[in-house]
Residue frames as a rotation matrix with the C-alpha (Angstrom) as fourth column:
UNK 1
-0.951 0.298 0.087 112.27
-0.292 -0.954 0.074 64.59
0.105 0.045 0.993 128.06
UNK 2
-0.719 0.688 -0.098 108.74
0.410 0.306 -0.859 64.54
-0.561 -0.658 -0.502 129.16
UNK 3
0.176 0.784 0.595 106.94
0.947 0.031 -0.321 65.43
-0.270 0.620 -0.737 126.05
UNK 4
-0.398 -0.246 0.884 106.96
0.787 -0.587 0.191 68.39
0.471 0.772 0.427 123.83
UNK 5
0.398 0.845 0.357 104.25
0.570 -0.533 0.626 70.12
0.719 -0.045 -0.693 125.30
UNK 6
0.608 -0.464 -0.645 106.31
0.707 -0.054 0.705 70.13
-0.362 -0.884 0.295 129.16
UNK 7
-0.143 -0.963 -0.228 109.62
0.827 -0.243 0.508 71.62
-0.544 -0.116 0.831 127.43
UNK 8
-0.381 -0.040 0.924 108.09
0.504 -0.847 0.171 74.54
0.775 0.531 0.342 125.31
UNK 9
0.740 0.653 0.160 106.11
0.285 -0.520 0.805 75.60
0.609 -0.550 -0.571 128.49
UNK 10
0.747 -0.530 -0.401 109.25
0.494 0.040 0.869 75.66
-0.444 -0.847 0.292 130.24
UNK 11
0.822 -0.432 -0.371 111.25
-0.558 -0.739 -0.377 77.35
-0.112 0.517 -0.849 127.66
UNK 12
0.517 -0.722 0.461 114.46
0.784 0.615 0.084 75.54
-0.344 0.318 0.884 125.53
UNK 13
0.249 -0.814 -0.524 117.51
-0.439 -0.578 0.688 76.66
-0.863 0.059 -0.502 124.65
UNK 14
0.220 0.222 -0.950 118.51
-0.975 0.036 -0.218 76.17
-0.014 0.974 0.224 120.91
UNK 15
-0.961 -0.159 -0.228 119.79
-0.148 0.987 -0.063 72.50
0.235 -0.027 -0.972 121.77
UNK 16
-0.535 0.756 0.377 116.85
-0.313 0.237 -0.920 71.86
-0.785 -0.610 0.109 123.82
UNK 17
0.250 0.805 -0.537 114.62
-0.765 -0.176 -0.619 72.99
-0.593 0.566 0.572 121.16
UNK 18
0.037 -0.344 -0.938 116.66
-0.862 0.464 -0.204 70.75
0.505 0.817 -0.279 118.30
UNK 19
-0.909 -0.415 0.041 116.78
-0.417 0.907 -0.057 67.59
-0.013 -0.069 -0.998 120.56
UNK 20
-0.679 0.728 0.098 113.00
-0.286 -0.138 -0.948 67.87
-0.677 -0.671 0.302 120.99
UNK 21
-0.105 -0.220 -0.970 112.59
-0.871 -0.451 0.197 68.03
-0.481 0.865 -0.144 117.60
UNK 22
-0.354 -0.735 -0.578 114.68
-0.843 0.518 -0.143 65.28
0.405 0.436 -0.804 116.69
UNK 23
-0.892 0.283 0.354 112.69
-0.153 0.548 -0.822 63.38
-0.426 -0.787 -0.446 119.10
UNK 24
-0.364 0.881 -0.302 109.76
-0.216 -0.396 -0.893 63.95
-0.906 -0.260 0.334 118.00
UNK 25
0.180 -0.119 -0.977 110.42
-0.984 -0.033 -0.177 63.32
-0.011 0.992 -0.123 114.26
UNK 26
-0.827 -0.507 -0.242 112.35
-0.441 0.853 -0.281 60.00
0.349 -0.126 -0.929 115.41
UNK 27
-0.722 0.571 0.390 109.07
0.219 0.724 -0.654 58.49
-0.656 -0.387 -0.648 117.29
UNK 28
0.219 0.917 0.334 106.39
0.369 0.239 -0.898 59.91
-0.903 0.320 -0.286 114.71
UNK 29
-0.345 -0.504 -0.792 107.85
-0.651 -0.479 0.589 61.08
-0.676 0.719 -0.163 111.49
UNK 30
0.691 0.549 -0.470 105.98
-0.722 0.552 -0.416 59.73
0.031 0.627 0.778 107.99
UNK 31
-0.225 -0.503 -0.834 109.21
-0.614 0.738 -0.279 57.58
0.756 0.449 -0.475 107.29
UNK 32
-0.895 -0.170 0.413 107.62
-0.440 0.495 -0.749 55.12
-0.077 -0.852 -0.518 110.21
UNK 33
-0.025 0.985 -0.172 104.46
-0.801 -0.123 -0.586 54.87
-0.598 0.124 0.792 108.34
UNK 34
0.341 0.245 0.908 102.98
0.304 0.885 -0.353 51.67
-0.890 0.396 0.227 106.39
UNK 35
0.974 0.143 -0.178 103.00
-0.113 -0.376 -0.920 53.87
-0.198 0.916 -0.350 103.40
UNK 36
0.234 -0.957 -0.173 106.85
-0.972 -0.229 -0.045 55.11
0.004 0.179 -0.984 103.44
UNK 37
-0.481 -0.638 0.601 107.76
-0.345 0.768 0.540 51.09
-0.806 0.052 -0.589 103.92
UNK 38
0.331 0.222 0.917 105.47
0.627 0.675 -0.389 49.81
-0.705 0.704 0.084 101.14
UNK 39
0.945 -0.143 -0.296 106.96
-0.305 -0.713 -0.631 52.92
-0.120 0.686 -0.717 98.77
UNK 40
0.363 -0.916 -0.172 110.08
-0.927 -0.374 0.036 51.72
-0.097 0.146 -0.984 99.26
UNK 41
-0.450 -0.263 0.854 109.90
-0.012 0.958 0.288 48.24
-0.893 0.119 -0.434 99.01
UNK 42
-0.966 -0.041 -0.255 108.45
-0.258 0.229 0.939 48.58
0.020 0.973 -0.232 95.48
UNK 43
-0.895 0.445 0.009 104.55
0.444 0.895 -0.041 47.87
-0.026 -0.033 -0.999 96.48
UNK 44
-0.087 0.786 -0.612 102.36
-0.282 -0.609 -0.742 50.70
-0.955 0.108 0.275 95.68
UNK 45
0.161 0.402 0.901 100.49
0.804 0.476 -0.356 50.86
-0.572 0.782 -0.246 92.48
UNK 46
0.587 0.114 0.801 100.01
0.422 -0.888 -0.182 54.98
0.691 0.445 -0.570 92.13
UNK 47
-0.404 -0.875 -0.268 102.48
0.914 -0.398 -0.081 57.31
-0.036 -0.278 0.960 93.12
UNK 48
-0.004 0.185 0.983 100.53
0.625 -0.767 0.147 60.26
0.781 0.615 -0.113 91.52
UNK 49
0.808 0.508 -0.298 99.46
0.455 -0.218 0.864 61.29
0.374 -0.833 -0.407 95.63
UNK 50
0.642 -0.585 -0.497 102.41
0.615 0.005 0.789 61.27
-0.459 -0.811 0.363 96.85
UNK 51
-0.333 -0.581 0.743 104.34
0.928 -0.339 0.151 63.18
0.164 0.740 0.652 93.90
UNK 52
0.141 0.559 0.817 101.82
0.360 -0.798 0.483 65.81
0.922 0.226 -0.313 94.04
UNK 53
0.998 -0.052 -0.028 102.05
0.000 -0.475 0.880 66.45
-0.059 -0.879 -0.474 97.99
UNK 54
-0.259 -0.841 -0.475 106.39
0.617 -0.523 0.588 66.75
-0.743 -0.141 0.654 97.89
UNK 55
-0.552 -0.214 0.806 105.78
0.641 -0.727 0.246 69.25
0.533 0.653 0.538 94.68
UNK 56
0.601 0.299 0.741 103.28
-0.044 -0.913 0.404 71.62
0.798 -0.276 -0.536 96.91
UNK 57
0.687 -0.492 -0.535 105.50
0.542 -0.143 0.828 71.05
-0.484 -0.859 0.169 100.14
UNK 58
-0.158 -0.986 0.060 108.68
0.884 -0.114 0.453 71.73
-0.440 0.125 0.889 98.07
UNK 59
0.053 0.334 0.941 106.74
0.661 -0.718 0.218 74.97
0.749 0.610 -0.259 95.94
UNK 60
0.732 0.334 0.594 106.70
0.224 -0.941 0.253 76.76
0.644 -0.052 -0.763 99.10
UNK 61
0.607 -0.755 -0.250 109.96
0.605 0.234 0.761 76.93
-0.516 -0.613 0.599 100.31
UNK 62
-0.864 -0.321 0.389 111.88
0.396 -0.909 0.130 79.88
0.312 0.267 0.912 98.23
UNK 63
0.077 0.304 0.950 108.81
0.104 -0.950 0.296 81.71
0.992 0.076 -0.105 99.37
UNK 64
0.994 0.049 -0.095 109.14
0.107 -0.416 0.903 81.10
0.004 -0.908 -0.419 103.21
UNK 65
0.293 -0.949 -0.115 112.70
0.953 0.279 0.118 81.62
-0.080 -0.144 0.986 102.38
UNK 66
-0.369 -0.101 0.924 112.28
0.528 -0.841 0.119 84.64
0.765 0.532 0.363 100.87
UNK 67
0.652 0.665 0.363 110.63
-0.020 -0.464 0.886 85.83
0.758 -0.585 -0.289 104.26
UNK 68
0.820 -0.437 -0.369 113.07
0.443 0.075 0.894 85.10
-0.363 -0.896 0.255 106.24
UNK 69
-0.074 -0.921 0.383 115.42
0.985 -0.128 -0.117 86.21
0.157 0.368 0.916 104.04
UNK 70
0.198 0.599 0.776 113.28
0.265 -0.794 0.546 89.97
0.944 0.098 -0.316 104.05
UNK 71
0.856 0.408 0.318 113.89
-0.028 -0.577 0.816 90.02
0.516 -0.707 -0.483 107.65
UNK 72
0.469 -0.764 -0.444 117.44
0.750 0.079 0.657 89.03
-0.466 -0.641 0.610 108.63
UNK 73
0.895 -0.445 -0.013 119.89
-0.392 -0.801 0.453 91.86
-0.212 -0.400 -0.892 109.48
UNK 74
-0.101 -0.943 0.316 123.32
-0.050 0.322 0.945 89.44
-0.994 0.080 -0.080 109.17
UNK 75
0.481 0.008 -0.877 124.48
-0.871 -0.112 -0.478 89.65
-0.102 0.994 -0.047 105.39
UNK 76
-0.843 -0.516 0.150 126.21
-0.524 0.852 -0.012 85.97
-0.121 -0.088 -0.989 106.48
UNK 77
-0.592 0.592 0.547 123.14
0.259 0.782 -0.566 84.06
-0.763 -0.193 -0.617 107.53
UNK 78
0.597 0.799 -0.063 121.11
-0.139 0.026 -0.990 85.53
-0.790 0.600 0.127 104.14
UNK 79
-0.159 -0.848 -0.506 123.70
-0.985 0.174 0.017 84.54
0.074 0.501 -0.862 102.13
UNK 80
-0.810 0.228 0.541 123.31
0.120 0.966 -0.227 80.67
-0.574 -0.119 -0.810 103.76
UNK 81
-0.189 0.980 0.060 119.36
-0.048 0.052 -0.998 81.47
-0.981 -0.192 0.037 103.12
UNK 82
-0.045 -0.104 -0.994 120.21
-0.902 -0.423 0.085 82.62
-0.429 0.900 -0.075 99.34
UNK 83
-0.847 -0.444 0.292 121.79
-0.448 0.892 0.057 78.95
-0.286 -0.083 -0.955 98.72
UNK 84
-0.763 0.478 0.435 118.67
0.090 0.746 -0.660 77.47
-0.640 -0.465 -0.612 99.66
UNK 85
0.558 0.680 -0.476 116.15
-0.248 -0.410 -0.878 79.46
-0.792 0.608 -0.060 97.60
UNK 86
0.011 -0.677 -0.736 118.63
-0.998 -0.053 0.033 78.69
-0.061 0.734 -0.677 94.82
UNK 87
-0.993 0.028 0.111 118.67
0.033 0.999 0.040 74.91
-0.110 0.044 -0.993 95.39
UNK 88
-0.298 0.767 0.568 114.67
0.546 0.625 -0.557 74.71
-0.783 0.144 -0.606 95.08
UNK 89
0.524 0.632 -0.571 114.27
0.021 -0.680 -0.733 77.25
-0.852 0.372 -0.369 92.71
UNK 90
0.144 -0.677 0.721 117.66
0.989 0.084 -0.119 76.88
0.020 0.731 0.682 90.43
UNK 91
-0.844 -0.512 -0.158 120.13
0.358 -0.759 0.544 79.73
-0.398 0.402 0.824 89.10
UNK 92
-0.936 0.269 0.227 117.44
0.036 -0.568 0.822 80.87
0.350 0.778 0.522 86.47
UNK 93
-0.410 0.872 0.268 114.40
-0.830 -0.235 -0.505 80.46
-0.378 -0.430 0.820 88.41
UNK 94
0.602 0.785 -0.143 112.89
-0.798 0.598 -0.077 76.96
0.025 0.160 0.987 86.94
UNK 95
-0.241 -0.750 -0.615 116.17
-0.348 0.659 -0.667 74.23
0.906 0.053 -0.420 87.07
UNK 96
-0.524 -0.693 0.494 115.85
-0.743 0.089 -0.663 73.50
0.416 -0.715 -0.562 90.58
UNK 97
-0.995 0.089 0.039 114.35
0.078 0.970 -0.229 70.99
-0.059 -0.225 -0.973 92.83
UNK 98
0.153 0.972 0.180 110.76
-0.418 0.229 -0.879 72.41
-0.896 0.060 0.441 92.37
UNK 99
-0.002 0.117 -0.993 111.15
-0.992 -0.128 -0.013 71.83
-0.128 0.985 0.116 88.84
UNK 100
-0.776 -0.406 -0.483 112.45
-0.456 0.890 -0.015 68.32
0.435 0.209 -0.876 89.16
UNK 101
-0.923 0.267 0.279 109.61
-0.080 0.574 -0.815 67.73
-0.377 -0.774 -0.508 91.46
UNK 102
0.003 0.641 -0.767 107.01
-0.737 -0.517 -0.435 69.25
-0.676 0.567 0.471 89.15
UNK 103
-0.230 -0.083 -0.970 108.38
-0.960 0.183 0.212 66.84
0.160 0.980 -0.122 86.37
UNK 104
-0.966 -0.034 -0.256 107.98
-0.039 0.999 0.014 63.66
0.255 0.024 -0.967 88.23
UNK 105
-0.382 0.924 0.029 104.36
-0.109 -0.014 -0.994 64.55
-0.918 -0.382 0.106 89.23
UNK 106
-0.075 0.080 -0.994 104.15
-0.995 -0.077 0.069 65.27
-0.071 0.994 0.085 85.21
UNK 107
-0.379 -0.290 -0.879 105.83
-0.788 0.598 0.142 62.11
0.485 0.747 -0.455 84.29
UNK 108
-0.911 0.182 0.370 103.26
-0.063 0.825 -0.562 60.23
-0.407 -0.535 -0.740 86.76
UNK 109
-0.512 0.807 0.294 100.50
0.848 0.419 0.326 61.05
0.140 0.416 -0.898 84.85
UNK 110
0.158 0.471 -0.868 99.46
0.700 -0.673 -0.238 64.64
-0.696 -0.570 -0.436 86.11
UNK 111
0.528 0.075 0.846 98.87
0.606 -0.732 -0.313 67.54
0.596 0.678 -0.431 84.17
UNK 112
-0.605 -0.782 -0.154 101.78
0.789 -0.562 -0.247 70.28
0.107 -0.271 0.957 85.01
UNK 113
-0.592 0.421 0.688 99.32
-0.307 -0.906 0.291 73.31
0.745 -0.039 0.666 84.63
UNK 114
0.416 0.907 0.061 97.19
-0.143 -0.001 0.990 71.65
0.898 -0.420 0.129 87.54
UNK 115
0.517 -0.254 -0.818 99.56
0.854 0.222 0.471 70.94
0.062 -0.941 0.331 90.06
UNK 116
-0.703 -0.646 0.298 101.63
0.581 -0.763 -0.283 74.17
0.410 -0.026 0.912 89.33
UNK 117
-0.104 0.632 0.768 98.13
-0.286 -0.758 0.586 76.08
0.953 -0.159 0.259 89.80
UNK 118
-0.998 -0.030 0.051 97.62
-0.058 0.392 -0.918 74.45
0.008 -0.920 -0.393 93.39
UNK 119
-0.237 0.956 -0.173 94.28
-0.866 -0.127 0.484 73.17
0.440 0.265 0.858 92.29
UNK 120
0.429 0.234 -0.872 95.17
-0.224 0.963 0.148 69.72
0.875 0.132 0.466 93.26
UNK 121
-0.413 -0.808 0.420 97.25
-0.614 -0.094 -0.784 70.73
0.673 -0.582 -0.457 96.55
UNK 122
0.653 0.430 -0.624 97.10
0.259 0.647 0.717 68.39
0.712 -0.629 0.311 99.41
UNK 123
0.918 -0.089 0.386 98.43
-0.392 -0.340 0.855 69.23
0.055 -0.936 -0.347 103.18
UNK 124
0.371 -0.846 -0.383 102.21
0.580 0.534 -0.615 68.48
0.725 0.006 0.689 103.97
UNK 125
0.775 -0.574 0.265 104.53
-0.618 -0.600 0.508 69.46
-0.133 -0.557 -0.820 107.06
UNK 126
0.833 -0.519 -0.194 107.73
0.463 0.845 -0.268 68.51
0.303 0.133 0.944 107.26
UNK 127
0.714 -0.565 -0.413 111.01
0.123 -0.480 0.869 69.11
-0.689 -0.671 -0.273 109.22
UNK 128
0.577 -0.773 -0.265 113.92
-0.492 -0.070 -0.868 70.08
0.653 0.631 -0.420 107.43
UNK 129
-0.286 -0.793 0.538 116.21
-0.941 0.338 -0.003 68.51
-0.180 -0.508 -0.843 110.50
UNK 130
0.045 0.208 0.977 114.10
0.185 0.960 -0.213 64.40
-0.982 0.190 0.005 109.37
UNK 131
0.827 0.550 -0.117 113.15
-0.160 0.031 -0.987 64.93
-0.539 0.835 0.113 105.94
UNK 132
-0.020 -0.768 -0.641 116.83
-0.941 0.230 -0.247 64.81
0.337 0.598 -0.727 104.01
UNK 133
-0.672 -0.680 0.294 117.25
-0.695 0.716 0.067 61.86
-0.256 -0.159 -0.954 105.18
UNK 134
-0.038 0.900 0.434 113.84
-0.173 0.422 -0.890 60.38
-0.984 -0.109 0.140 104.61
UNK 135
0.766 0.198 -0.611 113.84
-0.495 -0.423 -0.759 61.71
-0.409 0.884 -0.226 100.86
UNK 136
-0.185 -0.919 -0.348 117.75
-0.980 0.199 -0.007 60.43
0.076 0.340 -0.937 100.53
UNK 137
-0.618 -0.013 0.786 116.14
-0.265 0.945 -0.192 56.76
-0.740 -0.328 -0.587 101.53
UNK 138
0.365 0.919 -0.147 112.93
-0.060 -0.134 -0.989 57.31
-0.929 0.370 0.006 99.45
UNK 139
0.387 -0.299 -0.872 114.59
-0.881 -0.399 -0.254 58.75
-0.272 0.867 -0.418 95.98
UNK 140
-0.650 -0.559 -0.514 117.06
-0.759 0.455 0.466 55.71
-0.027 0.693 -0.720 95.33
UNK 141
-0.417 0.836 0.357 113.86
0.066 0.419 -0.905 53.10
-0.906 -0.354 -0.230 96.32
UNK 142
0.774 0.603 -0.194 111.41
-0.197 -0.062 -0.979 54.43
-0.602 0.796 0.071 93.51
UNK 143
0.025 -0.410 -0.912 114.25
-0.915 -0.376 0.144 54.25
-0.402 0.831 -0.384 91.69
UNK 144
-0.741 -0.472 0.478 114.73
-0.603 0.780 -0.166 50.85
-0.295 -0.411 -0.863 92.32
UNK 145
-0.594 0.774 0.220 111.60
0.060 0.315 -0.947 49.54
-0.802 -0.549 -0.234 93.01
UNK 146
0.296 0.946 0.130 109.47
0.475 -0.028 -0.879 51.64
-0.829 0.322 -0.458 90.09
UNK 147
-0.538 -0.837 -0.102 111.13
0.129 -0.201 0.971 51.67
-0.833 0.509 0.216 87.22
UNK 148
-0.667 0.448 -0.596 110.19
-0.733 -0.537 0.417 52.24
-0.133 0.715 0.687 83.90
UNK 149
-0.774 0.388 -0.500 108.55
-0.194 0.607 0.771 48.72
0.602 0.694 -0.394 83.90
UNK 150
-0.033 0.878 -0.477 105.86
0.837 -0.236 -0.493 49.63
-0.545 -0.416 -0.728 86.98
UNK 151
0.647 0.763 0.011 104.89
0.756 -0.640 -0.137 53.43
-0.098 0.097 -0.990 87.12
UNK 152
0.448 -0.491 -0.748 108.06
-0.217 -0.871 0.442 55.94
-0.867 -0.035 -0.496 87.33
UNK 153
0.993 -0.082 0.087 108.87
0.084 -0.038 -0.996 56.68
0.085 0.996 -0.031 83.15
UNK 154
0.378 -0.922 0.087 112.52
0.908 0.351 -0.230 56.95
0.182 0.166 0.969 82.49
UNK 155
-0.494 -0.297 0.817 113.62
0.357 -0.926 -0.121 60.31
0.793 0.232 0.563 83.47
UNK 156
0.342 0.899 0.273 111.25
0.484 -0.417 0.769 60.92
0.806 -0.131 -0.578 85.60
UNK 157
0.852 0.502 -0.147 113.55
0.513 -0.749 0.418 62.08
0.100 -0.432 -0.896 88.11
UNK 158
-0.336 -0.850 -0.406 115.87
0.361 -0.514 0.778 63.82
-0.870 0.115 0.479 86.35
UNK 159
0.485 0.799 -0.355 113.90
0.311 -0.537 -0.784 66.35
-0.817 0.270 -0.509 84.11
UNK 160
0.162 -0.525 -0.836 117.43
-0.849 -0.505 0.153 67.65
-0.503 0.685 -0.527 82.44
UNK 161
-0.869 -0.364 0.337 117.88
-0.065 0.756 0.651 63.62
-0.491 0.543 -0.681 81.00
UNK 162
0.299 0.870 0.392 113.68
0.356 0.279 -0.892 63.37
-0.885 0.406 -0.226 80.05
């Protein structure tokens, strides 16, 4: 393909659009960055940065779900959408992955009432078709890497074990 720019002027078909993507993520996506390899080999000092930018990425996701959910017509595909708003948000409204993200920003040193307030937000995009996998490399790493005897406390991500 001949560059993003070429194939949206020309119009894509939902493959199209998803290989473009996928492309695009694959040659510049963060997990290709210095950062993402020294995070995962165990060589940062502070985390706090990073913690704080996945908790405001991951905070607004049940709400652009909830928009999309507001506008689809198929009781199938808001159902799928339901799921999702339910995985970042939990069953009761605080269990889910914001929460869990919320606590490890906590348990890096951050005040919860300042990152919850989006006083401290910092910019984040991210695909949902790269990013599981990025996160699914990333998550066992810190575990690894920054245990309780660098910077990530015991619990820190898993909020129901703190």
């Amino acid at each position: 393909m001949s560059g993003f720019h070429d194939a949206a002027r020309s119009g894509l078909s939902a493959t199209g659009l998803e290989a473009v993507l996928r492309q695009v993520g694959a040659e510049r996506c963060h997990n290709r960055h210095l950062f993402h390899h020294r995070m995962t080999a165990g060589s940062l000092s502070k985390m706090q940065a990073w913690a704080l930018n996945r908790y405001c990425y991951q905070a607004v996701i049940p709400r652009k779900d909830a928009t999309i959910l507001a506008r689809a017509k198929d009781p199938t595909f808001r159902a799928a959408w339901r799921k999702r708003i339910e995985d970042h948000d939990g069953e009761d409204g605080r269990s889910g992955g914001v929460a869990r993200w919320l606590h490890l920003a906590a348990s890096l040193g951050l005040d919860a009432d300042a990152v919850e307030s989006g006083r401290l937000a910092v910019a984040s995009s991210l695909t949902e078709l790269i990013s599981p996998a990025i996160i699914g490399e990333r998550v066992p790493a810190l575990q690894h890497a920054y245990g309780e005897e660098k910077n990530i406390p015991p619990g820190a991500f898993r909020p129901q074990e703190a």
